[in-house]
C-alpha positions as CSV (number, residue, x, y, z in Angstrom):
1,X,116.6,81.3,17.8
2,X,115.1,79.6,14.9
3,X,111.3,80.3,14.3
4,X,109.5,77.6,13.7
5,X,107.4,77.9,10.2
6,X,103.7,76.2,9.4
7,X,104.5,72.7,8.3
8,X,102.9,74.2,4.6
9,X,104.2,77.6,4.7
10,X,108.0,75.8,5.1
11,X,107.2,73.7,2.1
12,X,106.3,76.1,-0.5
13,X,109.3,78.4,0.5
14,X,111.4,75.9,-0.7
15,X,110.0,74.8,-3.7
16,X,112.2,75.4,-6.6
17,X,115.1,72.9,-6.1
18,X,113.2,70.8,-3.9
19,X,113.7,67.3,-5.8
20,X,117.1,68.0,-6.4
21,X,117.8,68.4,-2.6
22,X,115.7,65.6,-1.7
23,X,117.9,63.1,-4.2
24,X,121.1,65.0,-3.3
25,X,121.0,65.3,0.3
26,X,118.8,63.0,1.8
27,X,120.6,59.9,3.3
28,X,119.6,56.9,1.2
29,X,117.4,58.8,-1.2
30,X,119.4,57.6,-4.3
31,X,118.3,54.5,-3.5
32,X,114.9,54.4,-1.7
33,X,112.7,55.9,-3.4
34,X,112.7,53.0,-6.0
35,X,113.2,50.4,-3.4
36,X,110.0,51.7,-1.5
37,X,107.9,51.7,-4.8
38,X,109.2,48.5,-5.6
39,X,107.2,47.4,-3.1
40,X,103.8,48.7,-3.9
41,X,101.2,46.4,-6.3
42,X,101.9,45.9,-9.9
43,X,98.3,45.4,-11.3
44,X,96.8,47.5,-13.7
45,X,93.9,49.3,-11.4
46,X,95.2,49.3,-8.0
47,X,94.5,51.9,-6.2
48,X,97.5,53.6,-3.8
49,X,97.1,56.2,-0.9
50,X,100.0,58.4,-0.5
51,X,100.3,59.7,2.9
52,X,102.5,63.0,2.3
53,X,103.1,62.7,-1.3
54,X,104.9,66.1,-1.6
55,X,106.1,66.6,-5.2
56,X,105.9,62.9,-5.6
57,X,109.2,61.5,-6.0
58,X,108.2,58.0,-5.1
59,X,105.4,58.1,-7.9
60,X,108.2,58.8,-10.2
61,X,109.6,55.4,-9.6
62,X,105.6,53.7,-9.2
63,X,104.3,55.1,-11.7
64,X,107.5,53.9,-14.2
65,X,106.2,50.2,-13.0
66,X,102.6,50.4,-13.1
67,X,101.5,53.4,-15.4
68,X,97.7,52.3,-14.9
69,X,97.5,52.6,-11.1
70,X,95.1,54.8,-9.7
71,X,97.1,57.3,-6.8
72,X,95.4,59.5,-4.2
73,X,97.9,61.8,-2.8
74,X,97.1,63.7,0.3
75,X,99.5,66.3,1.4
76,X,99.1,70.0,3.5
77,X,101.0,71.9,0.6
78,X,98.8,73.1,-2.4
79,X,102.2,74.4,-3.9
80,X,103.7,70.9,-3.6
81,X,100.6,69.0,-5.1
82,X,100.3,71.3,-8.1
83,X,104.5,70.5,-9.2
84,X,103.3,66.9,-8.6
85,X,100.3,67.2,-10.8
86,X,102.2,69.1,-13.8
87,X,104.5,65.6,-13.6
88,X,101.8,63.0,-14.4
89,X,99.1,64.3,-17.1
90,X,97.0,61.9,-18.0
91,X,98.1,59.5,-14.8
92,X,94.9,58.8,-12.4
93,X,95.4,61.3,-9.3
94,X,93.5,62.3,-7.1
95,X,95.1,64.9,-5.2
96,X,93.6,66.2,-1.6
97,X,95.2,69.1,0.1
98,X,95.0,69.0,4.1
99,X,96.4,66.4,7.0
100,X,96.5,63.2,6.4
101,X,95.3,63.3,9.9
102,X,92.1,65.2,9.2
103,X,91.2,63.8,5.9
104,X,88.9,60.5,5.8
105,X,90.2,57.7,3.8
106,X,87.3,55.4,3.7
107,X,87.2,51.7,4.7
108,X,88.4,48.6,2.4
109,X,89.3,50.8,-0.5
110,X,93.5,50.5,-0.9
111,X,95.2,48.1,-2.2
112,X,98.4,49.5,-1.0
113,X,99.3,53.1,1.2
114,X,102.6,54.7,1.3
115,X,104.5,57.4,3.3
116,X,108.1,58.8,2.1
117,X,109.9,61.4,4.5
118,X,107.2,62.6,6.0
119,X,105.7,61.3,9.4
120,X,108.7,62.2,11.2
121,X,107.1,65.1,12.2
122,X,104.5,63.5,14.4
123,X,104.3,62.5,18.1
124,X,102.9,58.7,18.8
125,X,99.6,59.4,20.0
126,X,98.4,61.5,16.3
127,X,100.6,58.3,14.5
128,X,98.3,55.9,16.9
129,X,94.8,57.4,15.3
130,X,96.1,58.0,12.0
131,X,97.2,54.0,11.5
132,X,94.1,53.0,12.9
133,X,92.1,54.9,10.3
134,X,94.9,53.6,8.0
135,X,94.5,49.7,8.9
136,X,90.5,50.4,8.1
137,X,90.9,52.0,4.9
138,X,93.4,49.2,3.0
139,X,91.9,46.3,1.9
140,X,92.7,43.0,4.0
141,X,96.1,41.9,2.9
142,X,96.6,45.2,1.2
143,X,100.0,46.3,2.5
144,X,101.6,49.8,4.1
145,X,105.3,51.0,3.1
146,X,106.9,53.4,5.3
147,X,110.3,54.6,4.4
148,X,111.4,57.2,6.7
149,X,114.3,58.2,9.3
150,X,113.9,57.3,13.1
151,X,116.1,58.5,16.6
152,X,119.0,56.7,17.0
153,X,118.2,56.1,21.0
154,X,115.4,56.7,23.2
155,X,117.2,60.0,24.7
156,X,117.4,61.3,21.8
157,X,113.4,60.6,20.9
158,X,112.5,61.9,24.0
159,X,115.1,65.5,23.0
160,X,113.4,66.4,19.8
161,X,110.0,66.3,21.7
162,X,111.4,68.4,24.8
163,X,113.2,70.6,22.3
164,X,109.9,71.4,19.9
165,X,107.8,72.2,23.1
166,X,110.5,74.7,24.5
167,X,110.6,76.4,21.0
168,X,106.8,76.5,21.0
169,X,106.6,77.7,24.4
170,X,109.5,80.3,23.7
171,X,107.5,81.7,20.5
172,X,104.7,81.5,22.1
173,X,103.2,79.1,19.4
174,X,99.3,77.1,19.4
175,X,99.3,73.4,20.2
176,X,96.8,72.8,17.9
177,X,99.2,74.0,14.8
178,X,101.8,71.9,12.9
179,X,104.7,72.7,12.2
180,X,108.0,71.6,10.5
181,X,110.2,70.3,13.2
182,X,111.7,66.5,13.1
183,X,110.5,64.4,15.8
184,X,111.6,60.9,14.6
185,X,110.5,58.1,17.0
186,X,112.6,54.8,17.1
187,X,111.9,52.5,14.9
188,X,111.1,50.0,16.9
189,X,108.5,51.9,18.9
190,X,106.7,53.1,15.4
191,X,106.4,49.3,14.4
192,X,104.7,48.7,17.5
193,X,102.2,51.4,16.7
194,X,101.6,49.9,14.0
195,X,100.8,46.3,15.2
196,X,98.3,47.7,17.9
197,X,96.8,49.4,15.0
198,X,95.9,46.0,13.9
199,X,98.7,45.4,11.3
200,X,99.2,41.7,11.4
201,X,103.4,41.5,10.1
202,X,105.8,44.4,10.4
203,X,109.0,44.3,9.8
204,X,111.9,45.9,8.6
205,X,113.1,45.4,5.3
206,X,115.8,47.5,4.1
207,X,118.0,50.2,6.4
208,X,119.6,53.4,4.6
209,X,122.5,54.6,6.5
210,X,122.0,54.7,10.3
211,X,118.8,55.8,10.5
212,X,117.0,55.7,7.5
213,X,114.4,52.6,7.2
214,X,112.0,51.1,4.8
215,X,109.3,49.1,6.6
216,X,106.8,47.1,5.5
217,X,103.1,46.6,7.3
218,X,100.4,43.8,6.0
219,X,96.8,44.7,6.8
């Protein structure tokens, strides 16, 4: 049986080789973390959220088009925000360790968020709060990307749920802790999250293998 490990503690195990294996191994990774920062503003100024910016691959790519935007990265790893901030001296971060879920963001101060690879982990209802708090926080007609992988079918959705609460129940785990365990919802069902958070125009713009998708939400 695999034990499950803190969503933080599994992060800063694996550490060293971390960018590698995300570029290498991750389906569509060669290609979207450009395409996702792409996406984000150009102007000189804007300000960014980064939902889960782990070691901040996708800032490589943003920062490379817009070297004066001004980034606030949230993520639970400490170890993963400090490789991040050794990359980008003299880049305005701000860098906030804890949940996304837990941290406030404000109200009408982004001009753009963005989330790479890492909501996967979370069941609808936290997602439903956590774009509500989101949709208040950008600035109207300021814009979410969301590039992440989804279940292929609603069986299969409904089996990574069932199969993290057996393992919690079998290691006799807290509900109230996160940990690292892929619970990908169908796309379709995290764009509609979205739009009853108040996003006005989701869509889909760009698919990475089978399941892999960038999506864009307007505010």
């Amino acid at each position: 049986m695999n034990r499950l490990e803190k969503m933080d503690d599994f992060f800063a195990a694996r550490i060293d080789g971390y960018d590698e294996h995300m570029k290498r191994d991750i389906e569509g990774a060669s290609g979207f973390y450009a395409y996702t920062a792409s996406l984000l503003p150009k102007g000189a100024g804007d300000e960014v959220l980064d939902l889960g910016c782990g070691t901040g691959l996708e800032l490589e790519e943003y920062f490379a088009l817009n070297p004066e935007a001004k980034v606030t990265g949230i993520d639970l790893s400490p170890v993963m925000l400090n490789a991040l901030e050794a990359k980008f001296p003299g880049k305005d971060l701000t860098l906030v360790p804890g949940s996304y879920f837990d941290v406030p963001l404000g109200e009408n101060r982004f001009d753009a968020a963005v989330s790479v690879e890492s909501l996967h982990h979370f069941p609808a209802e936290m997602k439903a709060a956590l774009y509500g708090k989101l949709y208040a926080a950008l600035k109207e007609g300021g814009v979410f990307v969301l590039t992440d992988y989804f279940a292929e079918s609603e069986e299969l959705e409904k089996e990574y749920f069932d199969n993290l609460a057996a393992l919690k129940s079998e290691q006799g785990l807290p509900e109230n802790e996160i940990y690292h365990y892929d619970t990908p919802l169908l796309v379709a069902h995290e764009m509609d999250i979205l739009r009853r958070a108040g996003f006005r125009d989701v869509r889909i713009m760009e698919q990475w293998g089978e399941s892999t998708f960038t999506v864009l939400a307007t505010a």
